[in-house]
C-alpha positions in Angstrom: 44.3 74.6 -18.7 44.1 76.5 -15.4 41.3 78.6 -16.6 39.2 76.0 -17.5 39.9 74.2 -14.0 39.0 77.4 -12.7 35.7 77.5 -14.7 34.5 74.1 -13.9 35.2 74.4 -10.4 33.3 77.7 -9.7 30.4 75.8 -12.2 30.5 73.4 -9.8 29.8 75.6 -6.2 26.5 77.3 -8.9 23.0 75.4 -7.9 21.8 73.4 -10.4 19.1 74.2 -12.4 15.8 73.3 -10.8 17.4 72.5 -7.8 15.5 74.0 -4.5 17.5 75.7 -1.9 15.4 74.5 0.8 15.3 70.2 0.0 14.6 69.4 3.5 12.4 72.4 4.7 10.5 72.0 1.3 9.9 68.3 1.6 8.9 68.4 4.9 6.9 70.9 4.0 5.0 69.3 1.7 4.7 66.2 3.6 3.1 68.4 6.3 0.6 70.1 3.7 -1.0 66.6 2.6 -1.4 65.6 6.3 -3.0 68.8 7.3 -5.5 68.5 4.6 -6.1 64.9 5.4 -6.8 65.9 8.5 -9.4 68.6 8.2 -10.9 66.9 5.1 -11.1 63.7 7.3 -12.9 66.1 10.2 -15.5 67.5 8.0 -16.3 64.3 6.3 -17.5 62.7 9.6 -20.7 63.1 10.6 -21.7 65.1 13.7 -23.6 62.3 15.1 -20.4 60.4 14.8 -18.6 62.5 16.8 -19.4 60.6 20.0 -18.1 57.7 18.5 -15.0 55.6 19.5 -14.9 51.5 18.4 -14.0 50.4 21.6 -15.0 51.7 25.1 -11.2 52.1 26.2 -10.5 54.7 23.5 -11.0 58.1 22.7 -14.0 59.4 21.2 -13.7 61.1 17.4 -14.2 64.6 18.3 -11.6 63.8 21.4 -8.6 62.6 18.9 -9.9 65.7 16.6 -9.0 67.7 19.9 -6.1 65.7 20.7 -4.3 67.0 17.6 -5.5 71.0 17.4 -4.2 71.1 21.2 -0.9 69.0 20.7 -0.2 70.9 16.9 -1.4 74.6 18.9 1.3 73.8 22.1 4.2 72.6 19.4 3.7 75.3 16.6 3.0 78.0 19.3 5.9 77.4 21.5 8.3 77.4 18.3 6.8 81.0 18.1 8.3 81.5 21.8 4.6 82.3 22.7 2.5 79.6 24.0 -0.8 79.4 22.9 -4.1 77.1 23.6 -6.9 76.3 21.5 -8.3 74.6 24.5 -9.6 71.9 22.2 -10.1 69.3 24.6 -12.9 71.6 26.1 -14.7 71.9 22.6 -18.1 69.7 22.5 -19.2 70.3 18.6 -18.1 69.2 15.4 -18.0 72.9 14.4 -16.7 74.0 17.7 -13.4 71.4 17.6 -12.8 71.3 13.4 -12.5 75.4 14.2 -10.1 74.9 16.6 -8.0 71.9 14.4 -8.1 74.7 11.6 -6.3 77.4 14.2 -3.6 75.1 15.1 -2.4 74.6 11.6 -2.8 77.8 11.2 -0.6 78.9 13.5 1.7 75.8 12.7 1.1 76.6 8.7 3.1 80.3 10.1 6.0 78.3 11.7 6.1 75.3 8.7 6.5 78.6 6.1 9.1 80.2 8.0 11.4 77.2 7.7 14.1 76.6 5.6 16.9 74.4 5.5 19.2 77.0 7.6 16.5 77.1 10.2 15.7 73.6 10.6 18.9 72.7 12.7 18.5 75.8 15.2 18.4 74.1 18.6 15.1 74.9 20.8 14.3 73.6 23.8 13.9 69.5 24.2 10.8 69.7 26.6 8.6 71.2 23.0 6.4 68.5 21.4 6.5 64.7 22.4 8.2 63.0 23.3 10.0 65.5 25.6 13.4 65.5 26.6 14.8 66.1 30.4 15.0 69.8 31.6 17.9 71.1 29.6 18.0 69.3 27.0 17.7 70.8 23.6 17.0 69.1 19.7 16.6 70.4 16.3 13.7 72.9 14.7 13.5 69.8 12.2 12.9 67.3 15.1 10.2 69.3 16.4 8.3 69.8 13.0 9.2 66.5 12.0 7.6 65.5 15.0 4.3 67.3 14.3 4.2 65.5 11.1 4.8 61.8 12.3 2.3 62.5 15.0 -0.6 64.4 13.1 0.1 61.0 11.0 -0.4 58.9 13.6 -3.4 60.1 14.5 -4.9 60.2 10.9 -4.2 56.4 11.1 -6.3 55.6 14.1 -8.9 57.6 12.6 -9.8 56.2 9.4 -10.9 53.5 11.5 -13.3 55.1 13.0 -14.0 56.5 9.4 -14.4 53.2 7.8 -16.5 51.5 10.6 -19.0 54.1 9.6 -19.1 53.2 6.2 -16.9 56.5 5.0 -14.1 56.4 3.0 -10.7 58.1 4.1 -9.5 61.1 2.4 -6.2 59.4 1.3 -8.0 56.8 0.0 -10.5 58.7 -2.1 -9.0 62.0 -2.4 -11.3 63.8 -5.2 -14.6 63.5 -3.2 
C-alpha cells in the first residue's frame, strides 16, 4: 500500500506527456510571432505611394505608425537587453528605409522573446521600460513588459488595416496566404 502511494505521488510531480515547460513564455511567444509577421507582411503589402497616407488630417501618416512601432519595439526589447538602442525610425522617409528598420526591432525583440521562459518572465525590471511607464522606482514583471509589446504592436496593426482597406488592400490576418 505505501509503495504504491509512493509511486503515484512521485508520478504525479513527472510532467505530463506533451506538456511544455514554458506554457506562458511559449504562448506568448507565439502570440508575439503572428503579430510580428502581420506587421511586416502588412508593411510590405502597402504601396510606397501609400506611405504618405493617413485617413484623416489629425493622424499619423502610414510610414509614421510603421515608425512608431520599430522605435517603441527597438526602446522596449533593447532596454530588456540592459543596452538601449535606437532604430531612429521616426527619421526614416522610405518604405524601404522604415520596413528595414521595423524588421531590426523585432529582431532584436525576436532575441529577448527567445530568451524567455516561464522562470524568466516574473524577474522584476525596471517600471519606466515600455508604456505605459511607471513612477521612478517602480518595478513590474519581464512578462508585463513583453506582454506589453504584444498588446501594443496589436494595437497598432488594428489602426492600420484601415488605412489598408481604404486603399482597397486586404489585411494580412484577413487573407493570410497571399
Amino acid at each position: 500500500m505505501m509503495r504504491t502511494f509512493v509511486m503515484a505521488l512521485s508520478l504525479g510531480t513527472l510532467p505530463l506527456a506533451g506538456q511544455a515547460a514554458n506554457p506562458l513564455s511559449d504562448e506568448l511567444r507565439q502570440i508575439y510571432t503572428i503579430v510580428r509577421g502581420n506587421l511586416i507582411k502588412m508593411s510590405e503589402r502597402m504601396p510606397e505611394a501609400s506611405y504618405s497616407f493617413k485617413p484623416t488630417p489629425e493622424i499619423q501618416t502610414f510610414l509614421q505608425r510603421v515608425a512608431h512601432i520599430a522605435d517603441a519595439n527597438m526602446r522596449t526589447c533593447s532596454a530588456l537587453q540592459d543596452h538601449q538602442r535606437s532604430v531612429s525610425a521616426g527619421l526614416k522617409t522610405t518604405k524601404a528605409d522604415v520596413i528595414a528598420a521595423l524588421k531590426q526591432s523585432f529582431e532584436t525583440c525576436d532575441e529577448v522573446f527567445n530568451a524567455l521562459t516561464d522562470a524568466t518572465a516574473v524577474q522584476m525590471v525596471r517600471g519606466e521600460i515600455g508604456s505605459p511607464p511607471t513612477p521612478a522606482g517602480q518595478t513590474r514583471t519581464r512578462l508585463s513588459q513583453l506582454w506589453n509589446v504584444v498588446r501594443h504592436s496589436n494595437e497598432m496593426y488594428g489602426y492600420m488595416s484601415v488605412y489598408l482597406r481604404l486603399k482597397g488592400i486586404v489585411p494580412p490576418s484577413t487573407a493570410p496566404l497571399d
